[in-house]
C-alpha positions in Angstrom: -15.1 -10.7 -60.4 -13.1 -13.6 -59.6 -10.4 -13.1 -62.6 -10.5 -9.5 -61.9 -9.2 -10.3 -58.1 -7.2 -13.0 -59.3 -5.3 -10.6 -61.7 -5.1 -8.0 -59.4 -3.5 -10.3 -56.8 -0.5 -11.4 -59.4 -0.2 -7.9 -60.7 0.5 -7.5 -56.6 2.3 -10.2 -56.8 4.5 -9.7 -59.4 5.5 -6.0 -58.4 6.4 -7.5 -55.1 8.8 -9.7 -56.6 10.3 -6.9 -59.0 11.1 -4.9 -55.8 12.8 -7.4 -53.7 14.7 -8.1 -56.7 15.7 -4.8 -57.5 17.2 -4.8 -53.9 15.5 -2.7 -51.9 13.7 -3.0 -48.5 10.8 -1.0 -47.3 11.8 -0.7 -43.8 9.2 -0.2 -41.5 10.7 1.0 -38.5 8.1 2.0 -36.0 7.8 3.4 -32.7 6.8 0.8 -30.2 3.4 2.4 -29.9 -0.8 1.1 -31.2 0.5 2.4 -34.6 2.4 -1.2 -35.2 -0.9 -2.8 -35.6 -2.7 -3.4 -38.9 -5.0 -0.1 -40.0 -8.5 -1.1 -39.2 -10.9 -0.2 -42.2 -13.1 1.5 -39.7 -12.8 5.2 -38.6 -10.8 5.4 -35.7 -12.3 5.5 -32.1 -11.5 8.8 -30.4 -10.1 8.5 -27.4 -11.5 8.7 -23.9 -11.2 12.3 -22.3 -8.5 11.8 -19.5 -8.0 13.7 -16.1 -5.3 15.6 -17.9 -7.8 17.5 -19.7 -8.5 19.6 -17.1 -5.5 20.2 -15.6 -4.7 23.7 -15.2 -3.5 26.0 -18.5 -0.7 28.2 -16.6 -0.7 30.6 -19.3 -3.9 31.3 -19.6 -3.6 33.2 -16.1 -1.8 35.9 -17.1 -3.9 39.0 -17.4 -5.0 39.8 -20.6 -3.5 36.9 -22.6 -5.3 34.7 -25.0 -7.0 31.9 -23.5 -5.3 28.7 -24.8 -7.3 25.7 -25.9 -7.3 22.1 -23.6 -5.5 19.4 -24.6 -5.0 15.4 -23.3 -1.7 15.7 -23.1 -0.4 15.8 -19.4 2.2 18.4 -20.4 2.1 20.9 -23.5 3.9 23.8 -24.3 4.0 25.9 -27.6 7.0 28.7 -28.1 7.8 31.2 -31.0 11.4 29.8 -32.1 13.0 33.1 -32.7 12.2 34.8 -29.9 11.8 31.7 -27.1 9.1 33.4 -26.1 6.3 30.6 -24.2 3.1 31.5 -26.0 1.0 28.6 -24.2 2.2 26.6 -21.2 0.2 23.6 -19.0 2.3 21.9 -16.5 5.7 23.0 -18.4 8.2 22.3 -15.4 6.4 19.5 -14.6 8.9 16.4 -15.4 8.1 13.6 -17.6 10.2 10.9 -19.8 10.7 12.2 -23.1 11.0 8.7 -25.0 12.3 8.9 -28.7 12.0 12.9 -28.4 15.4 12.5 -26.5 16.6 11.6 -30.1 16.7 15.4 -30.8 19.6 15.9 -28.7 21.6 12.9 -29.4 20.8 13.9 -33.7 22.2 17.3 -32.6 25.2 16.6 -31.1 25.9 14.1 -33.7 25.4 16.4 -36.6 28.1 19.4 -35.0 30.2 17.0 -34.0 30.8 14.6 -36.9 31.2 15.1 -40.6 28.5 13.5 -43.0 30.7 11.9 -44.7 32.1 9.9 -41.9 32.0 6.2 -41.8 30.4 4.9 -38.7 31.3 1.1 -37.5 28.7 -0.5 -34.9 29.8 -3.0 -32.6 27.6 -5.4 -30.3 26.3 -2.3 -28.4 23.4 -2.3 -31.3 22.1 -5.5 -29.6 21.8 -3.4 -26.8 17.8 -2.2 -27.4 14.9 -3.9 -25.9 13.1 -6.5 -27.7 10.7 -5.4 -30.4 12.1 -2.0 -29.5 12.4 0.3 -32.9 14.8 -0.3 -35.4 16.5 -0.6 -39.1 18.0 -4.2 -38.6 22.1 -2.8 -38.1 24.3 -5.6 -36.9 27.6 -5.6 -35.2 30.7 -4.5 -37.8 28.0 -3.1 -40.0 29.1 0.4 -41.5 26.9 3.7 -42.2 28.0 7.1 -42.8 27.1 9.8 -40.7 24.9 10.9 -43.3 22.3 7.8 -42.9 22.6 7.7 -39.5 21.3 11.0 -39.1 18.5 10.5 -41.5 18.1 6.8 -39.6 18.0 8.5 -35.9 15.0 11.1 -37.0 13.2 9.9 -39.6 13.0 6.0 -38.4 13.9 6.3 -34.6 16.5 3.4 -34.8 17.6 2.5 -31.3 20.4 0.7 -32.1 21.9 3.5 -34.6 21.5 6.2 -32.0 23.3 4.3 -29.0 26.3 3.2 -31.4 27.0 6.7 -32.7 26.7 7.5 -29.1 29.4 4.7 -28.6 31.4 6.1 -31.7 31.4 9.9 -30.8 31.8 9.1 -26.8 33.9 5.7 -27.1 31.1 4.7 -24.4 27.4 5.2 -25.0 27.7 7.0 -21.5 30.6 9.8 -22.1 28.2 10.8 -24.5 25.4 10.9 -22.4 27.6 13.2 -20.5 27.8 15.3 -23.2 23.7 15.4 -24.0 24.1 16.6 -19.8 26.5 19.0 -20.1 24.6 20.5 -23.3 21.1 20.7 -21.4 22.7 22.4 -18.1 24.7 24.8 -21.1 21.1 25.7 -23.1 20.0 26.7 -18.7 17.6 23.3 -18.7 16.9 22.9 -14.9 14.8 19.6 -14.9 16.1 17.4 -17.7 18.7 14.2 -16.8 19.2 11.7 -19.5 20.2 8.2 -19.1 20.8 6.8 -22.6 20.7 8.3 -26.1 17.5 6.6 -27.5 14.9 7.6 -24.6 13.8 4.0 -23.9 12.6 4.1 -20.4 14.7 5.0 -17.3 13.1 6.5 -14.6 16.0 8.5 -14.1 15.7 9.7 -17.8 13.4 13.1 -17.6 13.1 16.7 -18.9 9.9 18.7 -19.1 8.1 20.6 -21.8 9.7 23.9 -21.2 13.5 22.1 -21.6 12.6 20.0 -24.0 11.6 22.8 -26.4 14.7 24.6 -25.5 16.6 21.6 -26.6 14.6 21.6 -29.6 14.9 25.3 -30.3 18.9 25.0 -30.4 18.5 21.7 -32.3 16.5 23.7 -34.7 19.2 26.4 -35.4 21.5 23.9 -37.2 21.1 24.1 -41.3 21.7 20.3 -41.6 19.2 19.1 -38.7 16.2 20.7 -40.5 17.0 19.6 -43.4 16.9 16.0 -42.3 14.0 16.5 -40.0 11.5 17.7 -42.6 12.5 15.0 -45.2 9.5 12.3 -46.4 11.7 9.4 -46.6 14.7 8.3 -47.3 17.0 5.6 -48.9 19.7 3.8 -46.8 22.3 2.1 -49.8 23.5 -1.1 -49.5 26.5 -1.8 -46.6 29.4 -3.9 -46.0 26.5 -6.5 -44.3 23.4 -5.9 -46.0 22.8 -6.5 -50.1 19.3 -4.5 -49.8 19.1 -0.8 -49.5 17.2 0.3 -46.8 13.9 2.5 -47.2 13.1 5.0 -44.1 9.9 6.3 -43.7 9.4 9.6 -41.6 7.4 8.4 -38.6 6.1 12.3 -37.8 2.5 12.2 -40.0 1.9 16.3 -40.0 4.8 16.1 -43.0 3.3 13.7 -45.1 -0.1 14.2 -47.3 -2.9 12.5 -45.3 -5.3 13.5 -42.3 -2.7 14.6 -40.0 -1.2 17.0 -42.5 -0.9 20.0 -41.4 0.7 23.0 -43.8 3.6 24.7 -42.7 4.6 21.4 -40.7 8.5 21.8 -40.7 8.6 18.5 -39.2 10.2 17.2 -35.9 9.9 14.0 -33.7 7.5 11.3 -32.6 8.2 9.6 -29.4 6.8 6.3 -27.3 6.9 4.3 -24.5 4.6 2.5 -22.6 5.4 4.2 -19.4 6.4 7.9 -20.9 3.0 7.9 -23.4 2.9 9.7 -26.5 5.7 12.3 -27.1 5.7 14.7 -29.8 7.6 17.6 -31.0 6.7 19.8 -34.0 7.8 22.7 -35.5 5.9 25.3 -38.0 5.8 28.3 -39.8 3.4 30.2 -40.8 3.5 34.1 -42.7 7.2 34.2 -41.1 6.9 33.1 -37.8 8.1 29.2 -36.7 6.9 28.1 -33.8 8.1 24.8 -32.0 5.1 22.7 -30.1 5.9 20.0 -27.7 3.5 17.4 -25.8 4.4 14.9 -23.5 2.1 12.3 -21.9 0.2 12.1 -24.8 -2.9 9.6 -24.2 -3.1 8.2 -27.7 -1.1 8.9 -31.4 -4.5 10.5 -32.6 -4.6 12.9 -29.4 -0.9 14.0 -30.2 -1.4 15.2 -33.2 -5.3 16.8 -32.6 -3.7 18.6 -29.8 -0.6 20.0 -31.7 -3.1 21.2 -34.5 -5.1 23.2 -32.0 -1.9 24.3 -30.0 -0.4 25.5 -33.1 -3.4 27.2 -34.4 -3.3 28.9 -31.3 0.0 30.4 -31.5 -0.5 31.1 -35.0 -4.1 32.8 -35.1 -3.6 35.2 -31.6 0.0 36.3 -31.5 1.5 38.3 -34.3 4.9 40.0 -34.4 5.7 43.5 -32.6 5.3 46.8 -35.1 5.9 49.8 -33.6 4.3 51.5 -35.8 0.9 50.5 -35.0 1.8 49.7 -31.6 2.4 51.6 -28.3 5.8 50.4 -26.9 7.2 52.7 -23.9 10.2 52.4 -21.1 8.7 51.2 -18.0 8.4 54.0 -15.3 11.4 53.0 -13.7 13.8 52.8 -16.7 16.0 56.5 -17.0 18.6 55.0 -19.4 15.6 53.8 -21.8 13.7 57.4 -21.5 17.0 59.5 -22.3 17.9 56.5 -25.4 14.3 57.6 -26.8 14.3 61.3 -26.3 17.8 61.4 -28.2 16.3 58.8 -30.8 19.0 56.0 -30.0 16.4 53.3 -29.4 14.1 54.1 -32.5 16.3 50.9 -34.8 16.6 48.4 -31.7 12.9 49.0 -31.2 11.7 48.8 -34.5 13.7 45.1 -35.9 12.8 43.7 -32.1 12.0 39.8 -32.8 8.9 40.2 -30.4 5.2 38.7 -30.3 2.9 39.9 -28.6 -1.3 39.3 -28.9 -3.0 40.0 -31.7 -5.7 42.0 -29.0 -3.4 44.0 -27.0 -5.0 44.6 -23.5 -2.2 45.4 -21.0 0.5 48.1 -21.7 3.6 47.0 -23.6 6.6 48.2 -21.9 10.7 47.7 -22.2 13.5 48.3 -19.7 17.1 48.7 -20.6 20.2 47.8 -19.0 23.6 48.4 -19.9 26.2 45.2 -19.5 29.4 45.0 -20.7 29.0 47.7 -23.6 25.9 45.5 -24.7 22.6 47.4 -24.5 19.8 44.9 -23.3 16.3 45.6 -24.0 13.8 43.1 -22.1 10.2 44.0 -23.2 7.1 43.3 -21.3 3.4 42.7 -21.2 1.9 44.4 -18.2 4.3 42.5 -15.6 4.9 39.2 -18.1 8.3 39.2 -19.2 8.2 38.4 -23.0 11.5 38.4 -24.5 14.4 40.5 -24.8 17.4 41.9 -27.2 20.6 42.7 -27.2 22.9 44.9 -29.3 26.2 46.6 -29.0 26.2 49.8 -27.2 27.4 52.7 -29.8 29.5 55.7 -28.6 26.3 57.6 -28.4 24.5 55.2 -25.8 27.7 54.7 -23.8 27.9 58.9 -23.4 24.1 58.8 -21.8 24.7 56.0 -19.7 27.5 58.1 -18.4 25.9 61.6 -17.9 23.5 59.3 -16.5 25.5 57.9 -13.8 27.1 61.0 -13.5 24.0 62.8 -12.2 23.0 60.1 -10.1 26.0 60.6 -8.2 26.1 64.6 -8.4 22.4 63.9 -6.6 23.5 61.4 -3.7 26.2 63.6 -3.2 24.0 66.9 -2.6 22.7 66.9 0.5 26.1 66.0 2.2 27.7 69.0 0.0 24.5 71.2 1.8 25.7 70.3 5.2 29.4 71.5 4.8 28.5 74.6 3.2 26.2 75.6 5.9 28.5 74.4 8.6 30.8 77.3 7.1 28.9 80.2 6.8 26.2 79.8 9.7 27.4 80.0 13.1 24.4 79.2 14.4 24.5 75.8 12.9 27.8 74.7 14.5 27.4 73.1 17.0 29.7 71.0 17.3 32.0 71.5 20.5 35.8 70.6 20.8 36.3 68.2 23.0 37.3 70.4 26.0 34.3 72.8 25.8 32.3 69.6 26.8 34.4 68.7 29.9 33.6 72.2 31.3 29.9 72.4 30.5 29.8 68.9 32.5 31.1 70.5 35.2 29.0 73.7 35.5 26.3 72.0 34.9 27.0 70.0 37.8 28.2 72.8 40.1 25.0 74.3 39.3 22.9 71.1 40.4 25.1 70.9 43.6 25.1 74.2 44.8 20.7 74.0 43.4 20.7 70.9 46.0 22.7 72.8 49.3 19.9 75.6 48.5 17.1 73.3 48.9 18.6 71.5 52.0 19.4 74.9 54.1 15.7 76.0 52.9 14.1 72.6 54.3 16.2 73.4 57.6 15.3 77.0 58.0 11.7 76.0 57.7 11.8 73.1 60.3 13.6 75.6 62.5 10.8 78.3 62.2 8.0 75.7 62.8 9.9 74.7 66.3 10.8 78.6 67.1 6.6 78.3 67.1 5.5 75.7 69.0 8.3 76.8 71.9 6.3 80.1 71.8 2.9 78.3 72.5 4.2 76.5 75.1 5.1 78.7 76.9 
């Protein structure tokens, strides 16, 4: 037993040696999170059950909707990436610091803006990370292309990396925090401010689950981004100030074969601080459908990704994709345009390629309303009153021509009544009454002649009768 560990140790040994001499580094660039620490042989404790828990599931209020599963996460939300449609949502406007999630943004800026081919130059502004802070080891007047960057910002979470492209694209790391601003408000995020272009901890460096996975739904849209975001690994080559190429691991585990797998991953981003928690965005696909799931305030690394199985199992296994065919889908009771589009058969292509998911059990009456804008017909469907999604397309000749007649009877009906009322003032005497001007003047006056000479009548009446009752009591007396 002793020669066999004593062989396997130099046969350790040696293959060590082999690969530091072949020039290559294994860099393990970690979050700054539990997962830094040696692997204990043992299982794993599972973590305590927090407060968060319990917290309230908004999503699971609206009548008739799947109920969504709990998770420890603080914040959660899971939505289908074609449609934006929020499938499952706890606490979703609530804000919370995003930590290395905020690398999304920064990676997706970077990609439109620069070409991969670029070389990038850092100066000191890489020593600008906290201590023990992630990292690939990049020091000042060290050069990368674009390319590795990218790969470096995603895969690895290098700090340093993502503040000097920052630096590079913005000439100072905060123009293009500016930018990541501007982008947000552009995308209609509401509660999301970012500070820096890592996501180390600022309490003035927020967002919340519903911007985040808008963010990550745009991010998501570019070719090159999920390319790099699904990738195992990859190899950094050797630079201008390093003579070892450098070997980046993808920190998100549901990619990589092992017990946080999970098929379909797409991949995405991990994120941690010690004040933001666990942070974790993930994207999927399953028989067609990619959904994007994000968590913030995450209680442990195990509890991220157990609660992004069961959030995305959710949205997988109880929502499925609209077919009319099998479905009911009607204009609400209010919508004219979309009853007349129907009845002529101009709706029957919009309705049947709408990018809509709705529950696999449908309990409340699916509905759409249309609205014409701009020569664009809008079609926003619903699920008894919750608003699902909606589409757009270019209004034909045919639609345009309702919409018209449309309006034009709505106006032919407003207009009735006061149409009524002129014709009848023409042809029935006895309706017009109205009076010049001088006509009133007189009846004033013989109405008032008629109440003065009514009031002398009364006065010579009261005086006759006082002269009678005298004329009487003289009589009497005498």
């Amino acid at each position: 037993m002793k020669k066999r560990g004593l062989s396997l140790f130099c046969a350790i040994l040696v293959n060590t040696v082999i690969t530091v001499s072949s020039g290559t580094t294994l860099v393990m660039a970690t979050e700054t999170t539990p997962e830094t620490s040696a692997v204990s042989p043992e299982a794993p404790e599972t973590p305590a059950i927090p407060e968060s828990y319990e917290w309230e599931i908004q999503s699971n209020n609206i009548p008739g909707w799947p109920e969504g599963p709990k998770v420890m996460a603080e914040t959660a939300i899971v939505m289908d990436i074609d449609t934006g449609e929020i499938l499952y949502a706890k606490g979703i406007d609530e804000k919370r610091a995003p930590a290395s999630t905020t690398k999304i943004m920064t990676a997706m800026l970077a990609i439109e803006k620069v070409p991969f081919e670029t070389q990038i130059t850092f100066t000191d502004e890489v020593n600008n990370i906290e201590a023990g802070s992630t990292h690939i080891g990049i020091k000042p007047g060290e050069s990368l292309t674009m390319k590795d960057c990218a790969y470096a910002i995603l895969l690895a979470s290098a700090n340093e990396v993502s503040s000097g492209v920052a630096e590079y694209i913005g000439t100072t790391v905060s123009a293009f925090v500016d930018m990541m601003n501007q982008r947000a408000a552009e995308l209609g995020c509401t509660n999301t401010h970012f500070v820096n272009a890592n996501g180390l901890y600022d309490e003035n460096h927020y967002t919340t689950a519903r911007d985040l996975a808008i963010i990550s739904k745009a991010a998501f849209q570019n070719e090159t981004f999920r390319e790099v975001i699904k990738t195992p690994y990859y190899i950094v080559p050797k630079t201008n100030l390093t003579d070892e190429d450098r070997w980046l691991n993808n920190h998100h585990k549901m990619i990589l074969q092992g017990p946080e797998y999970y098929e379909g991953c797409l991949g995405g981003k991990t994120g941690y601080t010690e004040k933001a928690g666990n942070t974790l965005v993930t994207y999927a696909e399953r028989d067609g459908r990619r959904l994007v799931c994000v968590l913030l305030a995450d209680v442990s690394i195990i509890a991220q990704y157990t609660d992004t199985k069961l959030l995305l199992d959710y949205g997988f296994d109880n929502f499925q994709p609209l077919n009319t065919d099998t479905i009911s889908l009607s204009p609400s009771k209010s919508d004219e345009l979309g009853k007349l589009l129907v009845e002529k058969g101009l709706l029957t292509t919009s309705l049947e390629t709408a990018s809509i998911s709705i529950p696999k059990e449908v309990k409340e009456e699916l509905t759409y309303k249309t609205t014409l804008e701009n020569n664009m017909l809008n079609i926003d469907y619903y699920y008894g009153k919750q608003p699902l999604g909606s589409s757009s397309i270019q209004a034909s000749d045919e639609i345009l021509k309702v919409s018209q007649e449309l309006s034009h009877e709505k106006t032919e009906e407003t207009d009735a009544p006061v149409s009524s009322n002129h014709s009848k003032d023409k042809n029935t005497p006895e309706e017009s009454s109205s009076l010049p001007s001088w006509k009133y003047i007189a009846l004033f006056l013989l109405i008032t002649g008629i109440l003065f000479y009514l009031t002398i009548l009364i006065v010579k009446i009261k005086r006759n009768i006082k002269r009678r009752k005298r004329k009487r009591s003289h009589s009497r007396h005498n």
